[in-house]
N, C-alpha and C positions, 0 to 999 in steps of 0.2 A: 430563450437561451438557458442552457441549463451548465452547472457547474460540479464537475463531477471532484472525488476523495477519494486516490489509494492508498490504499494499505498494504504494508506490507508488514506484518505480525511475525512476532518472533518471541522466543521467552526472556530475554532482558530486555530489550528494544523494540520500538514499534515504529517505523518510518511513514512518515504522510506526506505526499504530496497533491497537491489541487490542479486542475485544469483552466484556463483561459474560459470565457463565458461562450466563447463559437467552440469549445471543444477540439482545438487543434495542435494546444502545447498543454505540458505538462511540469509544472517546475515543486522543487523541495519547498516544505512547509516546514518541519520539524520533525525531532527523533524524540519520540516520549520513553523514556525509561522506566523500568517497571522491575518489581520483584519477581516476574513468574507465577505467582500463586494471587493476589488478591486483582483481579483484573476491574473492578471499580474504578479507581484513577484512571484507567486508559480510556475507560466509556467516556465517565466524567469528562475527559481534556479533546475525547473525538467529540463527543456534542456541545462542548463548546465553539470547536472550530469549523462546527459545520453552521453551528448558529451564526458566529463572526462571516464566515463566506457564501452564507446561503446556498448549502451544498444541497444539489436535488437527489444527487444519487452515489452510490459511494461503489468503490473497484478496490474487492479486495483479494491480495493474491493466495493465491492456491497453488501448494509446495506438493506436487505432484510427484510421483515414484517417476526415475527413469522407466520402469519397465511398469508403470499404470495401475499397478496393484495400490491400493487404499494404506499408507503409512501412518502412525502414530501422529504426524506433525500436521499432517491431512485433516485426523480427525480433532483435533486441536482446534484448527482454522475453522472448521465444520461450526465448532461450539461458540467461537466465537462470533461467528456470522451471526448467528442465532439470537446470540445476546446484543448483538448488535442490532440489528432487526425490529426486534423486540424498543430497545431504549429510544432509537432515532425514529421506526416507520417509515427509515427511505428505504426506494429501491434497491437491492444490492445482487451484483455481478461478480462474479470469480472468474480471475484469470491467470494463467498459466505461470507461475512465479517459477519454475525449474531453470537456475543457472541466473538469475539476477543478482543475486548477492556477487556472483565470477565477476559478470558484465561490469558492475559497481564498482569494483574495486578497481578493474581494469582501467575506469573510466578517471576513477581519482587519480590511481599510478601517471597516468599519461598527464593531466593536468597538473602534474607539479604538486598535489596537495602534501603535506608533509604527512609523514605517516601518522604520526600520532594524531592527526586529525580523521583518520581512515573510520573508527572504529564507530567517530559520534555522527560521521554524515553515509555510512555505506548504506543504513537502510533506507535513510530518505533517500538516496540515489535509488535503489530498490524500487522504493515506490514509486517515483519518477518512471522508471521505467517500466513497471506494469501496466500504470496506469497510459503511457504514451503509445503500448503497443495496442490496449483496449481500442484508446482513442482512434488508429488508427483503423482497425478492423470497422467500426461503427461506420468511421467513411467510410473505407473500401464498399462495407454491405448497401450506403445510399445510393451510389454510383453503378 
């Protein structure tokens, strides 16, 4: 059983969410906030939380160009991955983040969340939902 960690990266905020140990759901962990520039804290608090969950492999999303061209924010994620990589030694997957941040918010709008909670839970919902689309692809590919 493995327990997978998304990420969904961003320059103030950084959403995590973890998977179920069968790999079938995908629920919020937390919203690490950060300055932008010194990205140490955010390693520091993911290898933390993969130490706490025994995370085998981590899904982080990739802010893809509508029209597929390679964007600044692209190459951002890119660096991070890397330095991710590097600190933890787990496996790491990128997967399609274009439009979860819409989905997220959508998803709070609809549950009542009051707004002023939108801002500190939209990237964990984010990564909730990358990480659930991942999950579900990996089925699909068993089957």
């Amino acid at each position: 059983m493995k327990r997978y960690l998304g990420i969904d990266f961003g320059q103030a905020r950084v959403g995590i969410a973890k998977s179920d140990l069968l790999g079938y759901t995908a629920e919020g962990v937390e919203t690490i906030k950060w300055d932008g520039q010194d990205v140490e804290p955010v390693l520091d608090r993911i290898a933390e939380i993969c130490k706490e969950l025994d995370v085998s492999e981590i899904v982080l999303g990739l802010p893809k160009r509508t029209d597929n061209r390679l964007g600044e924010a692209e190459e951002k994620v890119k660096v991070f991955a890397e330095q991710l990589e590097t600190r933890l030694g787990l496996p790491l997957h990128f997967e399609d983040e274009r439009l979860t941040t819409v989905m997220a918010t959508k998803f709070l709008q609809q549950g009542n969340s009051k707004k002023s909670s939108y801002r500190s839970k939209v990237d964990q919902v984010a990564a909730e939902i990358i990480l659930q689309g991942f999950l579900e692809k990996q089925r699909f590919q068993k089957n």
